[in-house]
mmCIF file of the N, C-alpha and C atoms, coordinates in Angstrom:
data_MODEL
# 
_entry.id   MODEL 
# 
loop_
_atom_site.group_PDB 
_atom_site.id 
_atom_site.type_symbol 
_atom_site.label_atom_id 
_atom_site.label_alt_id 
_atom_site.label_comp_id 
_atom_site.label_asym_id 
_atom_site.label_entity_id 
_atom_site.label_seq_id 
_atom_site.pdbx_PDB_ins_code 
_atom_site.Cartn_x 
_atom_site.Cartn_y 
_atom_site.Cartn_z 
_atom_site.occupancy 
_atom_site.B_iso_or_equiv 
_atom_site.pdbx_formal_charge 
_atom_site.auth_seq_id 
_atom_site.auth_comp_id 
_atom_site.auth_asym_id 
_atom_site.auth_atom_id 
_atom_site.pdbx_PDB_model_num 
ATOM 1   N N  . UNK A 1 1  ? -33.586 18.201  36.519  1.00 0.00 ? 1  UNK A N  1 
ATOM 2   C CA . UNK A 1 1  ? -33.130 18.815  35.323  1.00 0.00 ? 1  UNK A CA 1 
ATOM 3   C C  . UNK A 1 1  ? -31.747 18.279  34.987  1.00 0.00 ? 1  UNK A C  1 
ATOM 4   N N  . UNK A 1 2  ? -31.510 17.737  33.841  1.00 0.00 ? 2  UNK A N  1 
ATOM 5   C CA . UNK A 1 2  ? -30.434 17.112  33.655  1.00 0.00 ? 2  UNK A CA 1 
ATOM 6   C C  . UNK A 1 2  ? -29.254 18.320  32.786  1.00 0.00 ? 2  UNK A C  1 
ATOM 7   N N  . UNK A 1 3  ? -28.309 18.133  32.762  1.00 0.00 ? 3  UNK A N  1 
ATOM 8   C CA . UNK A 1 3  ? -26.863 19.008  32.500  1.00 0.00 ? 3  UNK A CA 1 
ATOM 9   C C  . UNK A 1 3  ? -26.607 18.367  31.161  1.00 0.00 ? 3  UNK A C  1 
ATOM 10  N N  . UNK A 1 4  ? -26.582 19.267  29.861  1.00 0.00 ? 4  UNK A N  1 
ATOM 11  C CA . UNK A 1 4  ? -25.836 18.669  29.142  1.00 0.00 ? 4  UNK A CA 1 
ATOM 12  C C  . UNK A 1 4  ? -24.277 19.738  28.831  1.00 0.00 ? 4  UNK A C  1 
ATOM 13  N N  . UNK A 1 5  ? -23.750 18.676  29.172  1.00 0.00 ? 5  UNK A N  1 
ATOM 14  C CA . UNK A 1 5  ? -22.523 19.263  28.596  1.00 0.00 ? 5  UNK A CA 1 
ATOM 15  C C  . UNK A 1 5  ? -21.990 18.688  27.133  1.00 0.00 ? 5  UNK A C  1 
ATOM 16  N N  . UNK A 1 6  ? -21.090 19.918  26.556  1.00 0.00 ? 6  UNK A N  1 
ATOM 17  C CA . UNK A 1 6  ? -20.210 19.314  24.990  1.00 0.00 ? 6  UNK A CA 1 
ATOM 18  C C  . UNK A 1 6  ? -19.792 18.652  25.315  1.00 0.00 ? 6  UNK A C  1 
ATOM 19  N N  . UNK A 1 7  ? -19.541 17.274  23.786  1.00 0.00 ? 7  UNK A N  1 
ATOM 20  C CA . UNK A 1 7  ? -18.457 16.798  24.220  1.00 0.00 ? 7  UNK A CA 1 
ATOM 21  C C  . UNK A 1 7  ? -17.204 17.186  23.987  1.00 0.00 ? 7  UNK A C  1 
ATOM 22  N N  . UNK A 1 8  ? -16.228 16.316  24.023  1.00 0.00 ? 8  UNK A N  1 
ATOM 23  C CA . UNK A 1 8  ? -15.100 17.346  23.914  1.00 0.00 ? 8  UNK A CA 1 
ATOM 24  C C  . UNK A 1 8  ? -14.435 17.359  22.582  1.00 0.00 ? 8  UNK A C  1 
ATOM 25  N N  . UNK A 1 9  ? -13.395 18.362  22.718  1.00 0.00 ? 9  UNK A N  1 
ATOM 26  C CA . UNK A 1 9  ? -13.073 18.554  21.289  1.00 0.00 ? 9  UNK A CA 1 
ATOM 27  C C  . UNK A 1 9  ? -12.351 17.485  20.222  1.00 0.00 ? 9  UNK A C  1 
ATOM 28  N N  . UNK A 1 10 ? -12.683 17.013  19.182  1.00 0.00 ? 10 UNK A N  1 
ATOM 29  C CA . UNK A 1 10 ? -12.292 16.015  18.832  1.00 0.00 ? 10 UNK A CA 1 
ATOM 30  C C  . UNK A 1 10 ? -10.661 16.244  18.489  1.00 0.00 ? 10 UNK A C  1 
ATOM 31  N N  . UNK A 1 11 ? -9.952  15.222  19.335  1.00 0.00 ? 11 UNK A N  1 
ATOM 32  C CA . UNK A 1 11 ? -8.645  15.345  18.772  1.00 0.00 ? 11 UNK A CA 1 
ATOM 33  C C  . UNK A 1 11 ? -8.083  15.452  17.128  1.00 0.00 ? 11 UNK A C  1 
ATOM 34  N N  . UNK A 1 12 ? -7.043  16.339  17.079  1.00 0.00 ? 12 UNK A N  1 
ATOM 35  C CA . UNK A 1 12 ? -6.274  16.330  15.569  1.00 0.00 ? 12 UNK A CA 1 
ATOM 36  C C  . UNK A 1 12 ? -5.831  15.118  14.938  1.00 0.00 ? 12 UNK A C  1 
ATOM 37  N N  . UNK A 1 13 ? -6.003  14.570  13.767  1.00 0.00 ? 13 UNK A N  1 
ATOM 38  C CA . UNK A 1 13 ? -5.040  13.563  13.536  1.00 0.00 ? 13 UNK A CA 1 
ATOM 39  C C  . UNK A 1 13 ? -3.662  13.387  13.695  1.00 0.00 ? 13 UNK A C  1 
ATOM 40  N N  . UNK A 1 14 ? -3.391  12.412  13.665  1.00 0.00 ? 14 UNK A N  1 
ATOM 41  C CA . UNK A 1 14 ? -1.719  12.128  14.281  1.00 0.00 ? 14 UNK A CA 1 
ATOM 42  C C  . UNK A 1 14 ? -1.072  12.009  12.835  1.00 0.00 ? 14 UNK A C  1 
ATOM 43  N N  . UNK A 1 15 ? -0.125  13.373  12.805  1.00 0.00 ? 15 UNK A N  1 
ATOM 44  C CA . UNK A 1 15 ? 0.391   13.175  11.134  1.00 0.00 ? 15 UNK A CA 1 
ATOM 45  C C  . UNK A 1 15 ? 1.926   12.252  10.933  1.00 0.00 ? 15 UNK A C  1 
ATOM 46  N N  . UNK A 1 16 ? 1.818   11.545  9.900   1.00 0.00 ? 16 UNK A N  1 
ATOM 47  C CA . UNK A 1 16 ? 3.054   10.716  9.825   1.00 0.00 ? 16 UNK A CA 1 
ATOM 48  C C  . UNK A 1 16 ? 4.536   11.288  10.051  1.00 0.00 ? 16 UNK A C  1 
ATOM 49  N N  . UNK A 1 17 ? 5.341   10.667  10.583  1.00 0.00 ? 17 UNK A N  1 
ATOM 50  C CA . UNK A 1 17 ? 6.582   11.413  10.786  1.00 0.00 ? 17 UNK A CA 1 
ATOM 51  C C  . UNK A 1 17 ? 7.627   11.121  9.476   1.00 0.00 ? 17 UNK A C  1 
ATOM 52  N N  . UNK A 1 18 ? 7.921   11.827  8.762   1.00 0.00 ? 18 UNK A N  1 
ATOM 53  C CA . UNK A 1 18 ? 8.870   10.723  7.595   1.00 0.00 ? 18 UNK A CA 1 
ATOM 54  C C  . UNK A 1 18 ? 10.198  10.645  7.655   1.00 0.00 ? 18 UNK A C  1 
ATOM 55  N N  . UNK A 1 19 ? 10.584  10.856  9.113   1.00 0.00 ? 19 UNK A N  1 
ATOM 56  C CA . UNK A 1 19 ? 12.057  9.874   9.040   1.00 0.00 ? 19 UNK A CA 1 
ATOM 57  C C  . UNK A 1 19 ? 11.740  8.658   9.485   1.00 0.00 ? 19 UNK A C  1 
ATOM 58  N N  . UNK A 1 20 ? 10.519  8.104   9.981   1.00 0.00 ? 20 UNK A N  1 
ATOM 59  C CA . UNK A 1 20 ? 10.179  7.105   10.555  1.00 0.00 ? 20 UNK A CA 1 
ATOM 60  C C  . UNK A 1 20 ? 9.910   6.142   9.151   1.00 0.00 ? 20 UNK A C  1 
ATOM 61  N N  . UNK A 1 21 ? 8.704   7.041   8.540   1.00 0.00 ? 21 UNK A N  1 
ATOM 62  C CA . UNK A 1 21 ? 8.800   6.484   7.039   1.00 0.00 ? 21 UNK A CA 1 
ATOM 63  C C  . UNK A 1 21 ? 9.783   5.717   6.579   1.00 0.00 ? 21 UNK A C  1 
ATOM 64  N N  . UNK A 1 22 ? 10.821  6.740   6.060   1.00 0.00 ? 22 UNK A N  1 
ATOM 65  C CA . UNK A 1 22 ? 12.379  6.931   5.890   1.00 0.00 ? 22 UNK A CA 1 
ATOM 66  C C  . UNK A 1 22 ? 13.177  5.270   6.064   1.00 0.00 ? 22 UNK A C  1 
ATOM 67  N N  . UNK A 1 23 ? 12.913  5.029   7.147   1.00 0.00 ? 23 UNK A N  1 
ATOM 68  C CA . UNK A 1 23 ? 13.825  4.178   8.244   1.00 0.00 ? 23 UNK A CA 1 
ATOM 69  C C  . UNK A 1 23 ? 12.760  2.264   7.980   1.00 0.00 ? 23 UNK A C  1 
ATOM 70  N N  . UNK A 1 24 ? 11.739  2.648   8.001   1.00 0.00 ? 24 UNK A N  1 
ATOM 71  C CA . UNK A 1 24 ? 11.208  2.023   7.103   1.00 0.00 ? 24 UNK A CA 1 
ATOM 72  C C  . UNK A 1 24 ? 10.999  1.356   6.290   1.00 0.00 ? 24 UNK A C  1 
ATOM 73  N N  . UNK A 1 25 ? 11.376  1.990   4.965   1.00 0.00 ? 25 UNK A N  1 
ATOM 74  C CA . UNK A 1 25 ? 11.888  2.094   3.720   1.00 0.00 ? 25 UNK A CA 1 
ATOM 75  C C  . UNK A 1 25 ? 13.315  1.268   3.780   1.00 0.00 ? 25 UNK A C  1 
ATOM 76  N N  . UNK A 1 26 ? 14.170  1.712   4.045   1.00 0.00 ? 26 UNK A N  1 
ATOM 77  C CA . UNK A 1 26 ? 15.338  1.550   4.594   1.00 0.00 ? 26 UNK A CA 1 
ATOM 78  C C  . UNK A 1 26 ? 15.770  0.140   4.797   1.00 0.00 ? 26 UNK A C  1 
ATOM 79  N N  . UNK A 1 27 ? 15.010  -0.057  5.992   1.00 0.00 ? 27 UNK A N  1 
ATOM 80  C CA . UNK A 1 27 ? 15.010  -1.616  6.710   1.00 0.00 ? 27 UNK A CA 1 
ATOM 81  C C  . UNK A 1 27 ? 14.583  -2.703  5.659   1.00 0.00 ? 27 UNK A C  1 
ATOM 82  N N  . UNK A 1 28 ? 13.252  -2.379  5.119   1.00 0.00 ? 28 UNK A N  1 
ATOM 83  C CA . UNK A 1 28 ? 12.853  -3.200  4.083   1.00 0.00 ? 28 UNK A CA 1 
ATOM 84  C C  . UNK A 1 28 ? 13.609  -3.433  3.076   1.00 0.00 ? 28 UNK A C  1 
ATOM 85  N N  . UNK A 1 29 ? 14.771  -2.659  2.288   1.00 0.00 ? 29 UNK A N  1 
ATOM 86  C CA . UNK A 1 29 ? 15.339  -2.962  1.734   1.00 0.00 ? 29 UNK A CA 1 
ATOM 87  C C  . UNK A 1 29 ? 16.971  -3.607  2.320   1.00 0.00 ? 29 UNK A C  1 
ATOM 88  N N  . UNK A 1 30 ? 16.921  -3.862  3.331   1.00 0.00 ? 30 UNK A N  1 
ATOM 89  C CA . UNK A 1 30 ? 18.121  -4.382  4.065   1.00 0.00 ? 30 UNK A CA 1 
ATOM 90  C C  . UNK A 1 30 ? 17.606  -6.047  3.852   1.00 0.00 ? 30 UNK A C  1 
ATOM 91  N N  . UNK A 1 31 ? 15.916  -5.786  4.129   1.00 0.00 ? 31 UNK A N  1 
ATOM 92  C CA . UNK A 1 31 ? 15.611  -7.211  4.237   1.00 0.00 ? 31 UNK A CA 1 
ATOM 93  C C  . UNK A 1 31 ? 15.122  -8.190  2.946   1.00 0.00 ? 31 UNK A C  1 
ATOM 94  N N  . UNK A 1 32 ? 15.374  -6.756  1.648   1.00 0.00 ? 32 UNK A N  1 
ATOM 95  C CA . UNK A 1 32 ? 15.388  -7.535  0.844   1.00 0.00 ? 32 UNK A CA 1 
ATOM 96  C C  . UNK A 1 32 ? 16.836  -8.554  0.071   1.00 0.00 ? 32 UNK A C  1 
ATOM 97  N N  . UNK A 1 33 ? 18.069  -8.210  1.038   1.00 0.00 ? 33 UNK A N  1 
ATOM 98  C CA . UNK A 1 33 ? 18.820  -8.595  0.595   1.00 0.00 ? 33 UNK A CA 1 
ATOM 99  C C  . UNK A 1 33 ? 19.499  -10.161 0.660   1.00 0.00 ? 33 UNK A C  1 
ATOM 100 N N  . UNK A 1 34 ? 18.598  -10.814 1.860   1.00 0.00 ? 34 UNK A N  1 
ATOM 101 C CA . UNK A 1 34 ? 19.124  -12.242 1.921   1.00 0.00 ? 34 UNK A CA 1 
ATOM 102 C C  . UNK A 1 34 ? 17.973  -12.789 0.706   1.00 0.00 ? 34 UNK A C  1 
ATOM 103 N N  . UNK A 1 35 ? 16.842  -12.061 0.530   1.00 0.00 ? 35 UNK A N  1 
ATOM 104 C CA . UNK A 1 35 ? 16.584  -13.096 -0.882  1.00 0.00 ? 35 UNK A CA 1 
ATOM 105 C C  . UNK A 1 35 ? 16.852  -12.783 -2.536  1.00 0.00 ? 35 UNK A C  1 
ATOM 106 N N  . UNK A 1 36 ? 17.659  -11.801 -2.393  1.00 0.00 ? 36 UNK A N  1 
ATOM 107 C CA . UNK A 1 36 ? 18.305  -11.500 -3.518  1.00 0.00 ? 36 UNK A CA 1 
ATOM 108 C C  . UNK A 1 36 ? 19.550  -12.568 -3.370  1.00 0.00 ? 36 UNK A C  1 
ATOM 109 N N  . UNK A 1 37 ? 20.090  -12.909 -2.365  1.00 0.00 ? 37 UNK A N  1 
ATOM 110 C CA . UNK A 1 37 ? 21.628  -13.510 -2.991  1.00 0.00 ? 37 UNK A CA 1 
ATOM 111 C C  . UNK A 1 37 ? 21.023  -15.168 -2.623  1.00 0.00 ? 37 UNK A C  1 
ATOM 112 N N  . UNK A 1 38 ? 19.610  -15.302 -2.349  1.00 0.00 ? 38 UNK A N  1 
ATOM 113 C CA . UNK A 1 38 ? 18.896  -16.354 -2.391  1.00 0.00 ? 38 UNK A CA 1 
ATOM 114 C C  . UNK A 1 38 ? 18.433  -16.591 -3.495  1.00 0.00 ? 38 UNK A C  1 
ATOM 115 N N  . UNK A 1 39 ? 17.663  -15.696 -4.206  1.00 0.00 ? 39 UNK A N  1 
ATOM 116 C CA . UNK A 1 39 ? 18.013  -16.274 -5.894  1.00 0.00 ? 39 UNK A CA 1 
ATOM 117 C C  . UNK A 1 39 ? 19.344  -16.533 -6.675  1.00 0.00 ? 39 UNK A C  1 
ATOM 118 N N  . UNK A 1 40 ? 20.256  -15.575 -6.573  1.00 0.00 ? 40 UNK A N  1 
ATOM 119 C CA . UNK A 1 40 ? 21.798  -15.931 -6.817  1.00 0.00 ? 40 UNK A CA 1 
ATOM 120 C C  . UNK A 1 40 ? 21.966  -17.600 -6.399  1.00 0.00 ? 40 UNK A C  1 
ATOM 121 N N  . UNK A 1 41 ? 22.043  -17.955 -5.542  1.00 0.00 ? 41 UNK A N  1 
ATOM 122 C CA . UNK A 1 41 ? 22.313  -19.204 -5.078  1.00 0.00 ? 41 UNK A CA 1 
ATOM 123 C C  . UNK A 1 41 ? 21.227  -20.473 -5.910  1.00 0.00 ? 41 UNK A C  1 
ATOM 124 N N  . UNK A 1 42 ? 20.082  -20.066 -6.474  1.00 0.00 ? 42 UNK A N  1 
ATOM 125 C CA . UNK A 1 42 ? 19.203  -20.606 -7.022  1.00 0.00 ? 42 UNK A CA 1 
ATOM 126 C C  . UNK A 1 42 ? 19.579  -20.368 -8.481  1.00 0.00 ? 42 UNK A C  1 
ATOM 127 N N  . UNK A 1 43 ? 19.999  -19.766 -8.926  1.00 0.00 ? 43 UNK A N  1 
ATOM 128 C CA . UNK A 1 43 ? 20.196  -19.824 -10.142 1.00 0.00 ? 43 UNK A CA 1 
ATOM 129 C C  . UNK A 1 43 ? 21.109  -19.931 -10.711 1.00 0.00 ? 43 UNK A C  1 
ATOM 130 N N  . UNK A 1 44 ? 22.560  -20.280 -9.873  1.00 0.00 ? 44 UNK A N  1 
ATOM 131 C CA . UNK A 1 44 ? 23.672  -20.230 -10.231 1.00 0.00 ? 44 UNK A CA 1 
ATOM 132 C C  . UNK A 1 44 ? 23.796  -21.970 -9.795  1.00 0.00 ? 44 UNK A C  1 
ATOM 133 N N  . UNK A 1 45 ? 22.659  -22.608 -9.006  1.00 0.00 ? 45 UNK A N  1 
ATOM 134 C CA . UNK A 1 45 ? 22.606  -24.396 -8.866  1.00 0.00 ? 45 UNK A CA 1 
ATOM 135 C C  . UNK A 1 45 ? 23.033  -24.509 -8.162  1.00 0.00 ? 45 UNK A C  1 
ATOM 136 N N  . UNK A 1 46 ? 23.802  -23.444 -6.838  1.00 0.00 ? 46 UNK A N  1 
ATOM 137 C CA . UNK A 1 46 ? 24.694  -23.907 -5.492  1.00 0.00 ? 46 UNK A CA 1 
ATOM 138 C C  . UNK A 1 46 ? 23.505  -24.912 -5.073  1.00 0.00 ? 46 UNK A C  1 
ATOM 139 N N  . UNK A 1 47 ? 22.160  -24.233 -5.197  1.00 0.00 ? 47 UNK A N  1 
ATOM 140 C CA . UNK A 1 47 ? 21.631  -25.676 -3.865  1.00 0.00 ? 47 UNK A CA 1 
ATOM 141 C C  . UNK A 1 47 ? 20.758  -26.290 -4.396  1.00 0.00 ? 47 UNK A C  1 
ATOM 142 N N  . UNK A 1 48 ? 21.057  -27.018 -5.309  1.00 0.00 ? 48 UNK A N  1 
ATOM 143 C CA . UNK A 1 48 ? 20.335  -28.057 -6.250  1.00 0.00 ? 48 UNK A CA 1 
ATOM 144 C C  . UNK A 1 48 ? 20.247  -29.166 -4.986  1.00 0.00 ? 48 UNK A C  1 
ATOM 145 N N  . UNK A 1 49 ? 21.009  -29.427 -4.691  1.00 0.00 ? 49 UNK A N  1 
ATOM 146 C CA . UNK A 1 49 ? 21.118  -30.864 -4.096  1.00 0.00 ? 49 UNK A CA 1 
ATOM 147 C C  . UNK A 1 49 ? 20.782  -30.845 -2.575  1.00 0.00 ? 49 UNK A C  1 
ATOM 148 N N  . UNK A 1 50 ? 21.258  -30.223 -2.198  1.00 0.00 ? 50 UNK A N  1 
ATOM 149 C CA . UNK A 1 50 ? 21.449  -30.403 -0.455  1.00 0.00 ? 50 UNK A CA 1 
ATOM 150 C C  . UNK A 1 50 ? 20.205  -30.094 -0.125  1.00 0.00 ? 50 UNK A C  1 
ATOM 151 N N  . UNK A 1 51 ? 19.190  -30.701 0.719   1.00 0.00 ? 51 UNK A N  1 
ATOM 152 C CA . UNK A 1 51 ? 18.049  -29.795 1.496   1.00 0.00 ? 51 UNK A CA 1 
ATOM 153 C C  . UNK A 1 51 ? 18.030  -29.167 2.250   1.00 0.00 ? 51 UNK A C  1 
ATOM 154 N N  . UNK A 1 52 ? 19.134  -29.379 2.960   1.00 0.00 ? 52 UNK A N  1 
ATOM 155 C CA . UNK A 1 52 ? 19.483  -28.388 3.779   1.00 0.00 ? 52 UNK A CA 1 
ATOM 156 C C  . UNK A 1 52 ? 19.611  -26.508 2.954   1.00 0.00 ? 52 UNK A C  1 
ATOM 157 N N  . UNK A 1 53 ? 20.447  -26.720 2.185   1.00 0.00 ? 53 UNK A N  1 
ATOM 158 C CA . UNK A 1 53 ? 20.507  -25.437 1.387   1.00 0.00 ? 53 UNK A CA 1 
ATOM 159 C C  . UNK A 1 53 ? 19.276  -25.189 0.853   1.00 0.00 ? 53 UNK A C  1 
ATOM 160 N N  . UNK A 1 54 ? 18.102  -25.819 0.565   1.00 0.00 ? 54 UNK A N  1 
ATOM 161 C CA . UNK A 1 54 ? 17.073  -25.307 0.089   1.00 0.00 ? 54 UNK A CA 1 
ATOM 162 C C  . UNK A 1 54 ? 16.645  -24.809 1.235   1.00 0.00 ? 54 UNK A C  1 
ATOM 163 N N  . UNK A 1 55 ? 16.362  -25.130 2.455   1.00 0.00 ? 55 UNK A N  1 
ATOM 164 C CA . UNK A 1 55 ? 15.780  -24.888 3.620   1.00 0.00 ? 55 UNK A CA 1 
ATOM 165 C C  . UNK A 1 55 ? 16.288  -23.316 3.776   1.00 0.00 ? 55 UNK A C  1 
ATOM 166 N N  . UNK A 1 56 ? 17.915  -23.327 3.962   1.00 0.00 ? 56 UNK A N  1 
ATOM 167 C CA . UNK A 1 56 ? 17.957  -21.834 3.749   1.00 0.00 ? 56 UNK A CA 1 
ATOM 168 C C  . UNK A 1 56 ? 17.697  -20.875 2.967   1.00 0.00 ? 56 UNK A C  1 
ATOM 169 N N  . UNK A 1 57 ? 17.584  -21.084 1.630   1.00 0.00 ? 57 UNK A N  1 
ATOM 170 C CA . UNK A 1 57 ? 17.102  -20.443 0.445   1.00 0.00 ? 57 UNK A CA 1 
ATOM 171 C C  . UNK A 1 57 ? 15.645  -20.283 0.967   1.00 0.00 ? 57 UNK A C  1 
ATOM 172 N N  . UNK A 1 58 ? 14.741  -21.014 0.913   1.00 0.00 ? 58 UNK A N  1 
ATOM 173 C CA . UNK A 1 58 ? 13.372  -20.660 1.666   1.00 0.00 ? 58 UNK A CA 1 
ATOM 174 C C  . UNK A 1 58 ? 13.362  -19.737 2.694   1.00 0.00 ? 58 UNK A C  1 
ATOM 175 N N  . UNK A 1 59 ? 14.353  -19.808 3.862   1.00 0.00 ? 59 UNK A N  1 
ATOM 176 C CA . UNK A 1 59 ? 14.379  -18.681 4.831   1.00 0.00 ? 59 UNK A CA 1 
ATOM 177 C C  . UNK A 1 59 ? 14.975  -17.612 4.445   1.00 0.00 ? 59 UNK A C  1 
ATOM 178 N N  . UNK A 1 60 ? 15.417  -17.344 3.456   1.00 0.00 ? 60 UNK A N  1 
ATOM 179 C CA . UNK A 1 60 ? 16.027  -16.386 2.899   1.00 0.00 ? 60 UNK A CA 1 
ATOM 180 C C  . UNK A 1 60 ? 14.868  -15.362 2.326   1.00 0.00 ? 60 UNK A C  1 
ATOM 181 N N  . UNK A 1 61 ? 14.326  -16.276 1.276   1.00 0.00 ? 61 UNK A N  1 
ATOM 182 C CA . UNK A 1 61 ? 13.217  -15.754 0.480   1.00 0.00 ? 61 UNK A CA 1 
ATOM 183 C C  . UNK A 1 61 ? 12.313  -15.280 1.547   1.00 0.00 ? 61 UNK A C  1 
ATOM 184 N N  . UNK A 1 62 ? 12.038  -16.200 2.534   1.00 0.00 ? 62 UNK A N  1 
ATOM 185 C CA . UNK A 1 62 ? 10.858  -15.521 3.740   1.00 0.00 ? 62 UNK A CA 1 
ATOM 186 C C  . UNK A 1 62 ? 11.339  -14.350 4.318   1.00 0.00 ? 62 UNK A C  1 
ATOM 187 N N  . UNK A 1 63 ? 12.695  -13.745 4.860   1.00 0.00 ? 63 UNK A N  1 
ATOM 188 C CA . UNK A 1 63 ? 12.455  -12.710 5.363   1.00 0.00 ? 63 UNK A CA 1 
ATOM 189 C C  . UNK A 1 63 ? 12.621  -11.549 4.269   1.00 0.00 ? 63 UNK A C  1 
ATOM 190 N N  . UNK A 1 64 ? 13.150  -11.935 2.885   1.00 0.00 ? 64 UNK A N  1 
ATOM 191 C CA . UNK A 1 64 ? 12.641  -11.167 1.827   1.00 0.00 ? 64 UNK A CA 1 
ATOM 192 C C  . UNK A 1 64 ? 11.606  -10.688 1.848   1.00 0.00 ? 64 UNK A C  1 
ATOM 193 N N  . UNK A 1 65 ? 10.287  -11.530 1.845   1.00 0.00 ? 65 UNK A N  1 
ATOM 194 C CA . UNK A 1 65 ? 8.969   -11.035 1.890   1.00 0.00 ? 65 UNK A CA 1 
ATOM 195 C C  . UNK A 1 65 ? 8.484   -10.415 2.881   1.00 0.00 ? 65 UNK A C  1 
ATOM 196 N N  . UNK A 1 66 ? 9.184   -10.502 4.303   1.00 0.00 ? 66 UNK A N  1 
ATOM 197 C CA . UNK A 1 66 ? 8.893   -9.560  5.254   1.00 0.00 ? 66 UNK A CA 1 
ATOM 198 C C  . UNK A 1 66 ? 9.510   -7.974  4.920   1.00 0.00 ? 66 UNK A C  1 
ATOM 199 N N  . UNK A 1 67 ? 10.799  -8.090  3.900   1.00 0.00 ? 67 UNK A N  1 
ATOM 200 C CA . UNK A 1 67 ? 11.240  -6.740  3.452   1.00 0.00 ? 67 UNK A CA 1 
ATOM 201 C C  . UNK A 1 67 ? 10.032  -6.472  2.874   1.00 0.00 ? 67 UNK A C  1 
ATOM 202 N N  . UNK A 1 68 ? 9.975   -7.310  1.765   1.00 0.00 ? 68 UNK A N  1 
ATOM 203 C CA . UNK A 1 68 ? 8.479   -6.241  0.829   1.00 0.00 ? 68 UNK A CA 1 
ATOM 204 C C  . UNK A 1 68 ? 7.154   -6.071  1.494   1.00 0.00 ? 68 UNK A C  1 
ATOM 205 N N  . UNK A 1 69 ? 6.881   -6.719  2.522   1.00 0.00 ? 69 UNK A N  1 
ATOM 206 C CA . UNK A 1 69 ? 5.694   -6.351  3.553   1.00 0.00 ? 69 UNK A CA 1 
ATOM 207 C C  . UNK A 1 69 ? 5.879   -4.856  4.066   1.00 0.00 ? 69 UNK A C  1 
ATOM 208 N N  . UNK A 1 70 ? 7.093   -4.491  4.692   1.00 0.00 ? 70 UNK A N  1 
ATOM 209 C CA . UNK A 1 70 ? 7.380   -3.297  5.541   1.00 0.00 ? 70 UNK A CA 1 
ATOM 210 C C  . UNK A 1 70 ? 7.482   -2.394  4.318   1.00 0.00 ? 70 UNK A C  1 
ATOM 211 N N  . UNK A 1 71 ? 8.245   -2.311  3.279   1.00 0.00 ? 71 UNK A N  1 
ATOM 212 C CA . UNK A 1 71 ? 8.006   -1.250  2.121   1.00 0.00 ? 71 UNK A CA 1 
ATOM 213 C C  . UNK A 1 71 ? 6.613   -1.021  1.569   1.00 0.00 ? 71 UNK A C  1 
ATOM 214 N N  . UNK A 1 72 ? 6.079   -2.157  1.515   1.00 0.00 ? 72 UNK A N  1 
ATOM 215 C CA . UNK A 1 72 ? 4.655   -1.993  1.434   1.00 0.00 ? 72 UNK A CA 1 
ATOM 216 C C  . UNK A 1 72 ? 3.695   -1.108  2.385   1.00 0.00 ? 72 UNK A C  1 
ATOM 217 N N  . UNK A 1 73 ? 4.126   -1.750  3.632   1.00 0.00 ? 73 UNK A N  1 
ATOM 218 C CA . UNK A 1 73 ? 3.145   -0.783  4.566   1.00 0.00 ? 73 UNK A CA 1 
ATOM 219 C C  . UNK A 1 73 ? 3.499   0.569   4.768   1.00 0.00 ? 73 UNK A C  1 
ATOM 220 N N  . UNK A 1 74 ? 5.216   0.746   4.634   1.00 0.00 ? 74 UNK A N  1 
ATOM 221 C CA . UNK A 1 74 ? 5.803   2.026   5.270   1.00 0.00 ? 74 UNK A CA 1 
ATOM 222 C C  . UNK A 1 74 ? 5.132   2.999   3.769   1.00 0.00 ? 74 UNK A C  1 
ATOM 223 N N  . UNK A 1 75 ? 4.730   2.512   2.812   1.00 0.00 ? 75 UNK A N  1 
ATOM 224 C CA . UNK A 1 75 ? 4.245   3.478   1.876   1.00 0.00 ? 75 UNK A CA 1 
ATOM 225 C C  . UNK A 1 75 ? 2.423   3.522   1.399   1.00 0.00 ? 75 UNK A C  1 
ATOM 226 N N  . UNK A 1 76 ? 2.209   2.641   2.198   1.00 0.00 ? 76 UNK A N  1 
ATOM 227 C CA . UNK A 1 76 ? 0.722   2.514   2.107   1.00 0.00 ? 76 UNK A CA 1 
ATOM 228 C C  . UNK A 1 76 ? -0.267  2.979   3.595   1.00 0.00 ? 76 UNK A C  1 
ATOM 229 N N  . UNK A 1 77 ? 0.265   3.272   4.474   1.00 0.00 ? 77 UNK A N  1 
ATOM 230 C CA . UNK A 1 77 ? -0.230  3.759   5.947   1.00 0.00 ? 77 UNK A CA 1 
ATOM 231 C C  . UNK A 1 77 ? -0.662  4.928   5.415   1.00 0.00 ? 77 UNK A C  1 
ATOM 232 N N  . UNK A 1 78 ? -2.229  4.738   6.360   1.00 0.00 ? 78 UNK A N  1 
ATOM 233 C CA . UNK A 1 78 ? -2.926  5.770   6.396   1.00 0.00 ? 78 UNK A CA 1 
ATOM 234 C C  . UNK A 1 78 ? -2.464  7.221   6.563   1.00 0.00 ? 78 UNK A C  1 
ATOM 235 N N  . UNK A 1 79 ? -2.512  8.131   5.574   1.00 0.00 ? 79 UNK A N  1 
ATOM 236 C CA . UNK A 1 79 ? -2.183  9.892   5.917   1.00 0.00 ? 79 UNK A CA 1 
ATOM 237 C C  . UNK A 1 79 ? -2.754  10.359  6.516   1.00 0.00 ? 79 UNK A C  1 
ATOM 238 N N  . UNK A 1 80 ? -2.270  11.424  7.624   1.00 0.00 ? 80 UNK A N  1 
ATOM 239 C CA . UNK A 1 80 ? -3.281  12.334  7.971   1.00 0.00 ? 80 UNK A CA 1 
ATOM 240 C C  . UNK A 1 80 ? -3.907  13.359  7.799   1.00 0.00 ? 80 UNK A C  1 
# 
């Protein structure tokens, strides 16, 4: 004779914390700030010439887009 037992109780969802949110938010806009003064530098012609200065303007703009990645996610994560 076999035993059935329940299974067990299904855990609660894990609800978002929003200073974590918060902080988040926050960061992403810290990281939008090297490609803000990376367009400044682009549009004002500092680095027309040098490739080197474009190279940084590109890394600039890239961790820009890692700012708008994290604002993105810190406001698009699943609710509970």
């Amino acid at each position: 004779m076999s035993e059935t037992s329940a299974p067990p109780p299904p855990r609660p969802p894990e609800q978002r914390n929003g200073c974590v949110t918060a902080l988040m938010i926050v960061a992403g806009v810290i990281l939008l700030l090297p490609g803000l003064c990376a367009l400044i530098f682009v549009f004002a012609g500092v680095a027309k010439t040098a490739s080197d200065d474009l190279q940084f303007v590109a890394a600039c703009l890239l961790v820009a887009c890692f700012g708008v990645a994290l604002i993105w996610w810190a406001i698009r994560r699943p609710r509970s």
